[in-house]
N, C-alpha and C positions, 0 to 999 in steps of 0.2 A: 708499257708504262711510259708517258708522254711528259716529258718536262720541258717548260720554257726556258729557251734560251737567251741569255742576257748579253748585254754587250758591255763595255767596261764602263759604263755610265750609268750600269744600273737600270737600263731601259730593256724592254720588252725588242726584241729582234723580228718578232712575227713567224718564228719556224719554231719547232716540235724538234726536241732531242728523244730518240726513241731506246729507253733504256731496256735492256733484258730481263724477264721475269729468272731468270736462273740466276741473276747476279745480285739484283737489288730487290727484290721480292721473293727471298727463299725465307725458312723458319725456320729463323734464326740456333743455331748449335751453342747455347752457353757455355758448353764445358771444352769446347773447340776453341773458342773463343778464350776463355783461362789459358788453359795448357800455349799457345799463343803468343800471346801476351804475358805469359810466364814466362818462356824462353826469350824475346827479344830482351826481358828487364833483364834476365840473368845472365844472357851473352852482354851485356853493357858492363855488367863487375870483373874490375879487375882480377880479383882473389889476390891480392899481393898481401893480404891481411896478416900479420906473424908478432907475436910476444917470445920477449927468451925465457928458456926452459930452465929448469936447475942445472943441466950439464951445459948451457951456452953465458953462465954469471959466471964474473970472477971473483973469487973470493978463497978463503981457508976450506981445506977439505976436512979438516981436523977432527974429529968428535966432542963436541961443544959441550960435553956434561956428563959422567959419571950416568952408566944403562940404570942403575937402581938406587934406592934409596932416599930420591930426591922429592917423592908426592907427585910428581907430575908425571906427563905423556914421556918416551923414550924421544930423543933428537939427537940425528947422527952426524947433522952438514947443516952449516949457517945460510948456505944456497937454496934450503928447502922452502917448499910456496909459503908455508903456514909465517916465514919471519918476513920483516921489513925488509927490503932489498934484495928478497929471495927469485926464484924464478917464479912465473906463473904456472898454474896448475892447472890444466885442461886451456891451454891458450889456445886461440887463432891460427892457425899454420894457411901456408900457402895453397892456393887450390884453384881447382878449374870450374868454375860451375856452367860451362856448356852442356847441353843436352840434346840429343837428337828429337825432333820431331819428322813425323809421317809426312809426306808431301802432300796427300789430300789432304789431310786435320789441318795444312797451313791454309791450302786453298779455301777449305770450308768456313775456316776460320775466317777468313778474308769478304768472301760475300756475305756469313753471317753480321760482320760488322755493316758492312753496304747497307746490308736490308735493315741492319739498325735503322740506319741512320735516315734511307729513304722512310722510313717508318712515323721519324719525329720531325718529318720536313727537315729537312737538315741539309740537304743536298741543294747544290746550284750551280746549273751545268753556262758555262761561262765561253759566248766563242774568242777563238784566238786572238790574241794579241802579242804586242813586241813594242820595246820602247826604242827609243834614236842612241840612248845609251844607260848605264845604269844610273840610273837615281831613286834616291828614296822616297821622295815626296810625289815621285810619280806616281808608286807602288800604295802609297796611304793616299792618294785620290782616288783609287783606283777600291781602296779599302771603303774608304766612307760613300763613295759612291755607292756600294753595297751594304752599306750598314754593320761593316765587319770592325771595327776601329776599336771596339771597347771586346769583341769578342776574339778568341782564337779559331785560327781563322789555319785548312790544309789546301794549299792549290796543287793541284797532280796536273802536270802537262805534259803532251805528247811525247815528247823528248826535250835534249835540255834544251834552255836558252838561257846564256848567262845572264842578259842585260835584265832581264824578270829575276833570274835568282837574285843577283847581287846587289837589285832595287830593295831586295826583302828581306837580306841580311842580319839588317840591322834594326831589327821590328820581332821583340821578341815575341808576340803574341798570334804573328803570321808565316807558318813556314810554305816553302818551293819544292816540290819533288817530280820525278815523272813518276810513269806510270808503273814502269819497275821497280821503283823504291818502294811502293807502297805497300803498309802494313796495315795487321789489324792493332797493334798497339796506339800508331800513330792516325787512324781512322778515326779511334774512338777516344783520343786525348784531346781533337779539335771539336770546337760549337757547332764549326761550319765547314763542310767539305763541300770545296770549290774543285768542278769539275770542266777542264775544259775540253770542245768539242773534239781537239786532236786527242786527246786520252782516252776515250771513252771506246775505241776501236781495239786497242792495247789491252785495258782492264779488262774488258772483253771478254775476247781471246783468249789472253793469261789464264782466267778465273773458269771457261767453260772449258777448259779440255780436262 
């Protein structure tokens, strides 16, 4: 699979990126893809989530009303969920929502988004670059030179380089990763997956063993 590679101007470089049918041209696993994209959202929650319960209120333990006689329901503690400033009843408690996934279903998961994405033209494989230091406005030339500025926009490069991250920091609709950070969540949360020539050996690699 042959894609042109651009140069940070947005021009035609004249070479052929030659991308793997095993990685960007597989069919596509939807439910690899879920389960996925399920656990990265759910390894991001705290769980710190908690309401008090009737035994965590301060209050009279007392018994608030005569058990018979009275036409109503029986009530034994003014702490109970059903009064005003009682505890909650079925509340929130603390929790872990991690869960294990398979190594391959991540993997699979991972090309099945690629080949999303080569699918909607979505991919644009981008040769390396570095700036003299970080700046923003270097990063949003570099953006509208591709036509990325109104869209969200994922650059994967080879490994890190701060002067590109930290140009991009501040540009919420473009993020910096390498090739090892790369997910399928964050694959298919961007318009445009910006691939540059040093990643593409990485991705690779990673994804076909």
């Amino acid at each position: 699979m042959k894609v042109a590679v651009l140069d940070i101007n947005g021009k035609d470089t004249g070479r052929k990126a030659d991308l793997s049918k095993d990685v960007f041209a597989i069919e596509p696993n939807n439910h690899a893809v879920y389960l996925d994209v399920k656990q990265y959202l759910a390894n991001q929650r705290q769980g710190t989530h908690k309401s008090k319960e009737r035994g965590e209120i301060t209050g009279s333990t007392r018994k608030i009303k005569k058990q018979k006689g009275t036409g109503t329901a029986r009530a034994g503690s003014i702490k109970s969920g059903i009064f005003k400033g009682g505890g909650r009843m079925f509340g929130p408690r603390p929790r872990n929502y991690n869960f294990k996934l398979n190594k391959n279903v991540k993997r699979l998961a991972r090309k099945s988004a690629l080949s999303i994405k080569a699918g909607e033209k979505s991919i644009t494989v981008l040769e390396d670059f570095n700036f003299d230091a970080p700046k923003t406005k270097n990063f949003t030339a570099v953006l509208k030179a591709l036509e990325l500025e109104n869209k969200k926009s994922l650059f994967v490069l080879g490994g890190s380089n701060n002067n590109v991250y930290l140009s991009s920091r501040n540009l919420k609709g473009s993020e910096v990763i390498t090739s090892s950070e790369l997910s399928t969540y964050k694959i298919l949360n961007a318009n445009q997956v910006v691939l540059l020539e040093g990643a593409l050996e990485g991705i690779e690699t990673n994804l076909s063993k």
